[in-house]
Structures are given as structure tokens and as C-alpha cells.
C-alpha positions as CSV (number, residue, x, y, z in Angstrom):
1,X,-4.2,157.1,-90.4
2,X,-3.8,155.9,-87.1
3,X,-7.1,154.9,-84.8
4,X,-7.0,153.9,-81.4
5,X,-6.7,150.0,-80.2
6,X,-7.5,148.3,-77.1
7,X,-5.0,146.1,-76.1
8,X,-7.8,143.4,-74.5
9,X,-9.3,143.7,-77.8
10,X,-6.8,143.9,-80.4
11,X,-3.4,143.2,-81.0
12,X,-1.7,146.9,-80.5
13,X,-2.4,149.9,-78.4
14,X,-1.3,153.8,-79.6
15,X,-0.2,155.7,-76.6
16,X,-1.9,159.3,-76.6
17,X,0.6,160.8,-75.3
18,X,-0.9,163.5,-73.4
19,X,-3.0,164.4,-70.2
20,X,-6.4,164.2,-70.5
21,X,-9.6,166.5,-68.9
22,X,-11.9,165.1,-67.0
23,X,-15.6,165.8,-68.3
24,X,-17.7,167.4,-65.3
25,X,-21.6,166.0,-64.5
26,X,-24.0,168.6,-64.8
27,X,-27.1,168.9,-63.3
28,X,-28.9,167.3,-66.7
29,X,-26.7,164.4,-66.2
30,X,-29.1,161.3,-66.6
31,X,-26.1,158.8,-66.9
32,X,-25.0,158.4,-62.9
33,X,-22.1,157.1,-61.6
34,X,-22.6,153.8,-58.9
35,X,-19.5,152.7,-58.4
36,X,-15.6,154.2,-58.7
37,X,-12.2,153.5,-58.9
38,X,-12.6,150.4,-60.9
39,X,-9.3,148.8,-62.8
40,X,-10.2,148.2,-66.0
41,X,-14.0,147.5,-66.1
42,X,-14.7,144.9,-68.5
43,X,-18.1,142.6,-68.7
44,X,-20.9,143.3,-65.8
45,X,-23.3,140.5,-65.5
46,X,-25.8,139.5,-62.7
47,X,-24.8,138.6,-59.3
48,X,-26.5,138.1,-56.3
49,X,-29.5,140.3,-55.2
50,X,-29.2,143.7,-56.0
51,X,-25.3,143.2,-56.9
52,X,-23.4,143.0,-60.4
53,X,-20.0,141.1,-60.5
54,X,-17.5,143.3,-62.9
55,X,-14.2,141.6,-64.6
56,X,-11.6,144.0,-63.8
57,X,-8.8,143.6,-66.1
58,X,-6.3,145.5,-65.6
59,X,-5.8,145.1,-61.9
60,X,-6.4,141.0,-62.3
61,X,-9.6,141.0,-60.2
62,X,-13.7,140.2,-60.2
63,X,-15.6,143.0,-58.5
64,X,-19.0,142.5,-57.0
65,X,-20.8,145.7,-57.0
66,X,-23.4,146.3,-54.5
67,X,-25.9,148.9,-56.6
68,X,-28.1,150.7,-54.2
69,X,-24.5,151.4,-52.2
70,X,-21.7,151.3,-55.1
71,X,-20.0,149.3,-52.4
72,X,-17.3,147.6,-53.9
73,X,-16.1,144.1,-52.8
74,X,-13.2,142.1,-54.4
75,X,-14.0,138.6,-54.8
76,X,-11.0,137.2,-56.8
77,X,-7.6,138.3,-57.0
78,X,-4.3,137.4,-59.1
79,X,-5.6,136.6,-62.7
80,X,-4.4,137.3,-66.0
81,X,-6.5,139.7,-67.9
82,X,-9.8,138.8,-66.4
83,X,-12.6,140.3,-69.0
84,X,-15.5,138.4,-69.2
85,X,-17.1,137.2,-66.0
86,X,-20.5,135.4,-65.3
87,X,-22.5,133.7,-62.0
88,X,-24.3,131.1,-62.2
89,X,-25.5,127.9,-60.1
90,X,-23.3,129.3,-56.7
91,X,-20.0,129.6,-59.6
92,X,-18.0,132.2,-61.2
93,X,-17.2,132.4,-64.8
94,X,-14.1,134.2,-65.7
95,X,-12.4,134.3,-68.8
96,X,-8.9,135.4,-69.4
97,X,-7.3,137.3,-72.4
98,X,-4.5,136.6,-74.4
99,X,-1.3,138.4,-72.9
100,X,-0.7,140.5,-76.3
101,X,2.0,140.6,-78.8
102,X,5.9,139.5,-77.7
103,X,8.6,142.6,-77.9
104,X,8.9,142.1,-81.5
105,X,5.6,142.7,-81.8
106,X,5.3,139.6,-83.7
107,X,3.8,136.3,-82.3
108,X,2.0,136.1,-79.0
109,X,4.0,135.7,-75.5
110,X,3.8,132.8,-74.0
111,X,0.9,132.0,-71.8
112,X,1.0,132.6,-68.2
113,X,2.3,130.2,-66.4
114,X,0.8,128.2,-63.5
115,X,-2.9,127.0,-63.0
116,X,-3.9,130.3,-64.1
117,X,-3.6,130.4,-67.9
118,X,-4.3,133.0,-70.5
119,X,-6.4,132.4,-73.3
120,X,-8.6,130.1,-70.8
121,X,-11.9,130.1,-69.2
122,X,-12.2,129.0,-65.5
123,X,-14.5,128.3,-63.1
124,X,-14.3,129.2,-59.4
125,X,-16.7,127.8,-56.5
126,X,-18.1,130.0,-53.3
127,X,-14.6,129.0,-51.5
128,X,-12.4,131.1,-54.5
129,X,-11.2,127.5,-55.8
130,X,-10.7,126.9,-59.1
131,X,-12.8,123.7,-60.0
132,X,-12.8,123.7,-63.6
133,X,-11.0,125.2,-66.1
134,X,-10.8,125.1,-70.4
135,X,-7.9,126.3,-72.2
136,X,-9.5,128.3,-75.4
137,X,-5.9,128.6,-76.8
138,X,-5.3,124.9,-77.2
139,X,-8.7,124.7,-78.9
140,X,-8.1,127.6,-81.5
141,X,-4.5,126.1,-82.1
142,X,-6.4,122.2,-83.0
143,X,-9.3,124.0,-85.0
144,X,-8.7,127.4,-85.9
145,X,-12.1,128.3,-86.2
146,X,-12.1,131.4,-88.5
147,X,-9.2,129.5,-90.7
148,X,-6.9,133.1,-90.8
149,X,-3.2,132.7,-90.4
150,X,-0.8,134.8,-89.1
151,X,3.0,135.5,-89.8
152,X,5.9,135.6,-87.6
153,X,9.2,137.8,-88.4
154,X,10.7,135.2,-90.3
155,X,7.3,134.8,-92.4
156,X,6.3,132.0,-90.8
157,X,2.7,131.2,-90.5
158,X,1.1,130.7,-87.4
159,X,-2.4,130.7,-85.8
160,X,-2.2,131.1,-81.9
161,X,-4.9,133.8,-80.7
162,X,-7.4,133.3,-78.8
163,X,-8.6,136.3,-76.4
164,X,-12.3,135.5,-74.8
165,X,-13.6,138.5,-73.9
166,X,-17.0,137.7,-73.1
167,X,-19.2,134.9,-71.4
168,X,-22.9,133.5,-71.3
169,X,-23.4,130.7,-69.0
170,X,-26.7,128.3,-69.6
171,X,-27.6,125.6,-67.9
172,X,-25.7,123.1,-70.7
173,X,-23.3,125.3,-71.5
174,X,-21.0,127.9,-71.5
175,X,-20.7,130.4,-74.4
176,X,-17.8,132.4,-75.3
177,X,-17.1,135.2,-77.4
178,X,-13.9,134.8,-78.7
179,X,-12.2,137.8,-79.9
180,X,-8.9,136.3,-81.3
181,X,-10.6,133.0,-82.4
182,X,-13.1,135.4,-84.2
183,X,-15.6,132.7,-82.9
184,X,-18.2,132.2,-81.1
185,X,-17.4,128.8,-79.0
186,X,-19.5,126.5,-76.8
187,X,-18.5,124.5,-73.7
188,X,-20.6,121.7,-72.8
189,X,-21.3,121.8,-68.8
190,X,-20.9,118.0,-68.3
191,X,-18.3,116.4,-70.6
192,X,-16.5,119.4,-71.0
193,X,-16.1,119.3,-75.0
194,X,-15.2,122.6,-77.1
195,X,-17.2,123.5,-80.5
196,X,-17.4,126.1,-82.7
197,X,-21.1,127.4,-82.5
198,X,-20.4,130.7,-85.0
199,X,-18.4,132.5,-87.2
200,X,-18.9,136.1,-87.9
201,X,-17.8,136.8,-91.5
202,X,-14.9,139.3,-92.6
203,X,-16.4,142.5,-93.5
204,X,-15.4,143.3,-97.1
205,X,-14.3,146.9,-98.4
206,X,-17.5,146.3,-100.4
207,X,-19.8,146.3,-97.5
208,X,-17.7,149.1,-95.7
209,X,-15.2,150.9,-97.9
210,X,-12.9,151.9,-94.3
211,X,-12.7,147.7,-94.1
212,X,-9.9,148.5,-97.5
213,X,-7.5,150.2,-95.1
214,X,-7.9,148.0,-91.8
215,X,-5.2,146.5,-89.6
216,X,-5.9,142.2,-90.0
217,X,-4.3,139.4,-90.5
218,X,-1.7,139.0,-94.2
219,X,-4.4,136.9,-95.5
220,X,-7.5,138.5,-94.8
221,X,-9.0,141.3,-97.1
222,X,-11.2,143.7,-95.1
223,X,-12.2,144.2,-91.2
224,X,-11.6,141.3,-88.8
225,X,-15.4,140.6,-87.1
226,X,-13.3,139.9,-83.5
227,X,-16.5,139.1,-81.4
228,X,-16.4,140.9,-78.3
229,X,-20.1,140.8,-76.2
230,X,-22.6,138.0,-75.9
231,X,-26.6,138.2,-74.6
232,X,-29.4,136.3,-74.6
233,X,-33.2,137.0,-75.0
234,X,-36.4,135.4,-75.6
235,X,-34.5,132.2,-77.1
236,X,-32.0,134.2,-79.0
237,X,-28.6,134.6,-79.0
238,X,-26.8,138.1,-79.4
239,X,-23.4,138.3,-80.6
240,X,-21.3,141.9,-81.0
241,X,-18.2,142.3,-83.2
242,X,-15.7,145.3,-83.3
243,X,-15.5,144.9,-86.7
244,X,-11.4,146.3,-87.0
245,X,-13.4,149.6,-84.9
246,X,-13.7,150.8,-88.8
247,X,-16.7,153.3,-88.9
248,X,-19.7,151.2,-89.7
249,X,-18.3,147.5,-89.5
250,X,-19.1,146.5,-86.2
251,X,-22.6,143.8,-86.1
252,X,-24.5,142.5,-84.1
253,X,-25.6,139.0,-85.1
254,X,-28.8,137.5,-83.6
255,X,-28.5,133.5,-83.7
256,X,-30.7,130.5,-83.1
257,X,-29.5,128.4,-80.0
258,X,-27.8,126.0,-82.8
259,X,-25.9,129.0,-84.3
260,X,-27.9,129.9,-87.5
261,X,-28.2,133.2,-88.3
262,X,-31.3,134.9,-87.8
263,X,-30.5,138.8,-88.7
264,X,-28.0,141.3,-88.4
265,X,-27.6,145.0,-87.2
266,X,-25.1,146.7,-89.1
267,X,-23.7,150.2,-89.0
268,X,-22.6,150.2,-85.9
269,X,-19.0,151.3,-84.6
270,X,-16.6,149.9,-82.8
271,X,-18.7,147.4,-80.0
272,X,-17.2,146.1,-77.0
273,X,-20.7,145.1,-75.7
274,X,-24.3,144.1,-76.0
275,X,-27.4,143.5,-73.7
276,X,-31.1,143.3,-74.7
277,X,-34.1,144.1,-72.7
278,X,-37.5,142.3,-72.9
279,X,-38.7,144.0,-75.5
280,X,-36.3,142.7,-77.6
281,X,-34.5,146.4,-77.5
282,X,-30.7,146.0,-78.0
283,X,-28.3,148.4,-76.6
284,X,-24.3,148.0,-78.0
285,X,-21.4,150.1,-76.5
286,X,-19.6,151.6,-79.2
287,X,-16.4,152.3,-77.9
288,X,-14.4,154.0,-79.7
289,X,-17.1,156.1,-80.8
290,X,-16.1,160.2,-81.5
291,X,-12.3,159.0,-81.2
292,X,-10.4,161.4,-83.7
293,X,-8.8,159.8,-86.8
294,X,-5.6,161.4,-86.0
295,X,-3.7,161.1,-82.7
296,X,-5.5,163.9,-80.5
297,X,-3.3,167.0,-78.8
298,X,-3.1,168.2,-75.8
299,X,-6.5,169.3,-74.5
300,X,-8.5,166.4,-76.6
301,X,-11.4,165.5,-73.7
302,X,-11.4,161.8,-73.8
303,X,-14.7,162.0,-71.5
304,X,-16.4,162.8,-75.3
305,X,-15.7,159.2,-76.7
306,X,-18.1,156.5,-76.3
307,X,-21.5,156.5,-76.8
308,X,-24.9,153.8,-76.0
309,X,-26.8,152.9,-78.6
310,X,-30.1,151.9,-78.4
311,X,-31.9,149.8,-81.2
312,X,-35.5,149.3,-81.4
313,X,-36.9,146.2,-83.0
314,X,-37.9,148.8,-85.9
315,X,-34.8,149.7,-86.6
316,X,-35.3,153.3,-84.6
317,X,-32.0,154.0,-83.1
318,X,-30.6,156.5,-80.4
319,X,-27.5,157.0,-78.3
320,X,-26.5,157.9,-74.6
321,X,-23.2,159.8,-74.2
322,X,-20.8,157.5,-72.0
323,X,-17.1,157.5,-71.9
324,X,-15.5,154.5,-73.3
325,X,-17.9,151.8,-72.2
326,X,-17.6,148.0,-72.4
327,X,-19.7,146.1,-70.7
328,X,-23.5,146.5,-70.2
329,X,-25.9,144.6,-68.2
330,X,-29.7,145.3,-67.0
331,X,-30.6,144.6,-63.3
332,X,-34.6,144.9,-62.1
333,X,-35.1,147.2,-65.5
334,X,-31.9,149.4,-65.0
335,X,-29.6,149.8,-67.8
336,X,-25.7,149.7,-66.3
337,X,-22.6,149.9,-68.3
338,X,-18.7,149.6,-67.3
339,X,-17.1,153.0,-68.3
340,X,-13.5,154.3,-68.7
341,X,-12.7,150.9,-69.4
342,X,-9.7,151.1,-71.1
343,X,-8.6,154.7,-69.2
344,X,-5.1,152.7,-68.1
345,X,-4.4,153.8,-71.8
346,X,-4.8,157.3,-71.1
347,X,-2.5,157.0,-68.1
348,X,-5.1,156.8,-65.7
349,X,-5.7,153.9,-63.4
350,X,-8.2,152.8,-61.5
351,X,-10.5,155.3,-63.5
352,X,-13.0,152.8,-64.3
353,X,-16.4,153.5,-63.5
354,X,-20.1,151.6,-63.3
355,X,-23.0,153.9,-64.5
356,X,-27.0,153.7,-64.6
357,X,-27.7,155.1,-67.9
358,X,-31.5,156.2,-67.5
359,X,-34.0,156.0,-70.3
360,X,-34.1,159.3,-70.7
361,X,-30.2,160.0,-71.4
362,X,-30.5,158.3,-74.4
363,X,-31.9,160.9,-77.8
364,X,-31.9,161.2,-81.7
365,X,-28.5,160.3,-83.9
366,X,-27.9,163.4,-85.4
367,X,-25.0,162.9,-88.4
């Protein structure tokens, strides 16, 4: 059986293979396009004033995106898989993947060279200089955090992924979920020092019977957690897992500020991201969400994958229809998601999107 994989995610991608339709709004649309011809849309986060700053990873840049307009500004340029971004104290945030498998499909390629690293978070000032910047990969190579191992093509084990795909900046420190690491890691702001604040368990076939049949690492007997999205609310951190994108694995984990566990919110699918409003409402993008098991033919709408979920603090859940989302963000009470995130897969480009999902796009799971 063969799912789809994001590359920015996970370690391999199938190619569809085929020319995708392009869904048409409709006058009941309540999900609205802002802003258009993105590259790769990753994590949206606040910016200044009535503007969200979007990680663009496929074209190597951070977006600001002006709301009431959908102007769209570049305000970096040149880096290697930018996916998570965040502003904070007059600074930019940005973390950058890990550059995928080498042409054996084997062990990692080497990182990028230059000040620009993979596998790396950096900082960048109001003048587009880089002023600080941690290298994840050196970290997970020293500590390992979720203690997997890997094998080469000569059977060799190694441990060498780290792919931050997501970032929460406080005012001591800097969170990042780690989606190769499977961790959730903590900077501190002053001397700089790398921890490991959580680690989302394996999901076993016995929780999920899909987790059985799910592409990990040799050593590992279910669905890799791979952390992919990171809020924070009312004291409480949020962390989202794609759980191997098997049906039902993905989690969100809601932590104390020192990394205990508080809860979890399971039977979810596939989630690139996660925001919560003041309520304490959570909304996850389930990304892969509708995909077909089997490779889809020719005329398979790929505007029909992806859905929002909304989860109330009693457990009441409902979804919003939105193609391939990733990122999510509220700005002055507006719900806003990246869409057609990972539509370079498809064959499109610059397809990504930023859409206002409205309260009342969202309506009952149905099975």
C-alpha cells in the first residue's frame, strides 16, 4: 500500500504522476483565499500589525503577508528548506529542514554548505543579518533524543536526522518541534544551550493497528510520532505529531512549561499543524486527510485532501474542508491556515495559498 509522504516531513515522496483539477470556490465558500502564489507554505505565525510572516519552503524564502491586502512581501531569500518561522522582540526565527535522503536513498546528504545550514535554527535581525544561529543536527547526533537508529546500505547504523519544522519563541526560549529528532527541543535565549524538553512516544500497532504496516526506522515497531506543529495557550504547551500519517495515529500532546504531560488528543490524521484559541479550542491540519490508499489516476481532484479540525475542550469535534494545509495561526480572532503546501509534489509551483477559514466553514464529522 502505498500513502503519500511529504518530503519536508518525512524521508520519501511518491510522485502522482498525473495532472491534477483545480477545485472551483462557490458562492458557499466560507474558507477565502488572502494571499496567492506562495512556494511551499509552511508555518504562519504573527508578524507585525495586521501581517503574518509565512516560511516558504520550497522557494527558500519568509513571506510577510499583509491580511486586509494579501499583499505579499519577501523578507528573506536564499535558505535551505525554510519551514518554521517566528517574530519576536524586532527578530526572525527560521528553522531549516533536513535536505532528505542521498541518491541511494540511504543516509542523509550532507548539509548545506556555508553559514546557512540545514538541520539548523537561525536568527535574523531587522537588517536581514544573521545574528545567531543553532545547529539542531549536531545536537541530535550528541543526544539522539528519541534513541532510534538508522541503517545505511552497508547495515551500518547511524542516527543523523534532524528536520525542525516548527518554532515557538518565549521570552527564555526557543522551542522547536523536531520532526527527525522526534523531539521536542528547547533553546535557552541567553547562553544558548540545547535540551530535550519532550518525547512523543512510538505509537504501537496496539493503539492503532495501521501503526503494524508503517514506514519507520529497522528498530522501531509501530508509527514514528515525528512532531511537526507547536502552540501555546493559557500556560500550556501544544505539540502535534504526524504519527507515520497512519489513519488515527497522529496526537496532540498538551505539556506543562517543564515538559510533563498533561493530556492527549488522539485520533487524529496525519497533522502538520496546530493553533489554539482562547478558549482553549484546538484546531490541527490533517494533511493528508481523504488521500487515497492507492496511487490516484488521472482525474483524482487533489483540492479534496486536507481538512481543519476543530476540537472543543469536550471532546466535540468538526472539520473545515482545506486543501493540503500546514500551518495555522489566529490573528485578532481570525483562523488562517497555509494551503497547497506541499502542491510542488503535484507539479505545481508556486500554488501555495493563505486562507481565512470562518467559523462557520467548519460542521459535523460524518464517518
Amino acid at each position: 500500500m502505498r500513502r503519500w509522504r511529504a518530503a519536508a516531513v518525512a524521508a520519501s515522496v511518491v510522485t502522482l504522476g498525473m495532472s491534477p483539477s483545480v477545485a472551483q470556490a462557490d458562492e458557499h465558500d466560507v474558507v477565502t483565499t488572502v494571499a496567492e502564489g506562495l512556494g511551499g507554505p509552511r508555518q504562519l505565525n504573527d508578524y507585525k500589525d495586521d501581517d503574518l510572516v509565512v516560511a516558504e519552503s520550497d522557494t527558500g524564502e519568509v513571506s510577510r503577508v499583509h491580511l486586509p491586502s494579501g499583499e505579499v512581501e519577501t523578507l528573506l531569500t536564499d535558505l535551505p528548506i525554510p519551514q518554521g518561522v517566528a517574530y519576536r522582540d524586532g527578530l526572525l526565527f527560521v528553522t531549516l529542514g533536513e535536505p532528505g535522503p542521498d541518491e541511494g536513498g540511504e543516509a542523509p546528504a550532507e548539509p548545506v554548505e556555508g553559514d546557512l545550514q540545514a538541520s539548523s535554527l537561525i536568527v535574523v535581525d531587522h537588517d536581514g543579518d544573521v545574528v545567531e544561529t543553532y545547529d539542531l543536527l549536531e545536537y541530535e547526533l550528541e543526544n539522539n533524543p528519541d534513541g532510534q537508529e538508522q541503517f545505511d546500505a552497508d547495515g551500518a547504523p547511524f542516527d543523523a536526522l534532524s528536520n525542525p519544522f516548527a518554532v515557538q519563541v518565549q521570552s527564555d526560549r526557543i522551542l522547536v518541534a523536531d520532526a527527525g529528532a522526534n523531539a521536542l527541543l528547547a533553546i535557552d535565549r541567553d547562553s544558548g544551550e540545547i535540551s530535550t524538553l519532550f518525547v512523543p512516544p512510538v505509537i504501537t500497532p496496539d493503539e492503532v493497528e495501521e501503526c503494524a504496516d508503517a514506514q519507520a526506522n529497522p528498530d522501531v515497531d509501530g508509527c514514528d510520532p515525528v512532531p511537526t506543529g507547536i502552540d501555546e495557550e493559557n500556560g500550556l504547551l501544544y505539540l502535534s505529531t504526524l504519527g507515520a500519517e497512519a489513519p488515527g495515529a497522529a496526537r496532540v500532546y498538551v505539556l506543562e512549561q517543564d515538559g510533563d504531560e498533561v493530556r492527549r488528543i488522539e485520533g487524529l490524521t496525519s497533522i502538520a499543524g496546530v493553533a489554539v484559541d482562547h478558549d482553549d479550542t484546538v484546531y490541527v491540519s490533517e494533511l493528508f486527510f481523504g488521500a487515497p490508499e492507492e496511487e490516484p489516476g488521472p482525474g483524482f481532484d487533489p483540492s479534496s485532501v486536507g481538512r481543519v479540525v476543530q476540537i472543543e475542550k469536550d471532546g466535540d469535534r468538526e472539520a473545515a474542508a482545506v486543501t493540503l494545509p500546514t500551518g495555522l495561526e489566529f490573528e485578532d480572532g481570525e483562523l488562517y491556515a497555509s494551503a497547497w503546501s506541499i502542491a510542488i509534489f503535484l507539479g505545481l509551483e508556486n500554488r501555495g495559498e493563505v486562507v481565512k477559514v470562518d467559523d462557520d466553514a467548519f460542521h459535523d464529522i460524518r464517518d
